[in-house]
N, C-alpha and C positions, 0 to 999 in steps of 0.2 A: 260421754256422760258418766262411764261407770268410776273413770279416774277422778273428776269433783266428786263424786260419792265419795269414795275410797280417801281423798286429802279431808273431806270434809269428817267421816268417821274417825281418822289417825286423829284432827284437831278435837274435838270432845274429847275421845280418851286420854289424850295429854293433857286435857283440863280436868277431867275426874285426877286423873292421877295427880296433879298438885294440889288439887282442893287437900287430898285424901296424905297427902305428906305436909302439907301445914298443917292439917289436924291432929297427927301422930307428932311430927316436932314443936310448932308453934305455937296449938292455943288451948287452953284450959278451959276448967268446968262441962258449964254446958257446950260450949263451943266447938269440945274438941268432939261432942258426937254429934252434934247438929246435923241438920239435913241440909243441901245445896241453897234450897230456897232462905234458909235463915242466914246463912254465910254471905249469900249477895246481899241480900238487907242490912246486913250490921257490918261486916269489911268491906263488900268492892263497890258498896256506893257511899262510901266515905266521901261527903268533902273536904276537900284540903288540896291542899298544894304544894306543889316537889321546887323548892328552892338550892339555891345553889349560891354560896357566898364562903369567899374566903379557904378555897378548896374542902368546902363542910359541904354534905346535901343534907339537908333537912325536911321534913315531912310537916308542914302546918297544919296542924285540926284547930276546929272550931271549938272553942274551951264549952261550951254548954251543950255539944252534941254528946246524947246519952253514953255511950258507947267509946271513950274514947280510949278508957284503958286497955281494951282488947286490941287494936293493932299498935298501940303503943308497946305493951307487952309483948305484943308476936314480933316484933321489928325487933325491940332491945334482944329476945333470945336468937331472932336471925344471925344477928351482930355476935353473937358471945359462942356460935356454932364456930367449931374449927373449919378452918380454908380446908378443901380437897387437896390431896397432893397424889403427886403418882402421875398417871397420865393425863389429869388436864391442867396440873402445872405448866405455864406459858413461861412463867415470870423466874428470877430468883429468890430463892427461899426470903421474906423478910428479917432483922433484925428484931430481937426481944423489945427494944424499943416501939419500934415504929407494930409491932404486936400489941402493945398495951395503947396505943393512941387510939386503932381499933374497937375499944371495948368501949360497949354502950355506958351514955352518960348519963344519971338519973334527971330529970327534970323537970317539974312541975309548972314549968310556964307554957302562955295558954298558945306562945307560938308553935310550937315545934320541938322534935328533937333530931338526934343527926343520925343518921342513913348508914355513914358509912364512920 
């Protein structure tokens, strides 16, 4: 019993601790000092939907839901943070190219915008 305690204790702290780094890199105003309760209410019960076309992901919101520049915003500065390097590089260093394909695209349409 003590070890479900103990996994279930590590998973909350690992979720404070992201709340608490997307508030510090991703989101502004009031957002970035909000309490947990305001943060589920306006980002993690977003509807939308995580499509996949044409090697793009994109994020669909609902064009009339209040709220939709704030994970809009937190997504395009996700995208515009540099890659880690060092040791959790897996891969080869990308190309200056395929580095700018990367960078978040502005867009005002009510589908979506890209992920990645």
């Amino acid at each position: 019993m003590f070890a479900i305690n103990q996994a279930w204790l590590q998973l909350a702290l690992t979720g404070i601790d992201l709340l608490a780094w997307t508030q510090n890199l991703l989101l502004d105003g009031e957002l970035a000092t909000a309490e947990p309760k305001k943060l589920r209410y306006r980002l993690l019960h977003v509807a939308a939907r995580i499509t996949r076309t044409a090697r793009r992901t994109r994020l669909a919101i609902a064009a009339n839901w209040p709220w939709t520049d704030a994970p809009t915003s937190a997504f395009n500065k996700l995208a515009a943070l540099p890659r880690p390097t060092g040791c959790f590089e897996t891969h080869a260093p990308t190309s200056n190219t395929e580095e700018q394909k990367r960078q978040p695209t502005s867009s005002n349409s009510s589908y979506g915008f890209p992920l990645e």
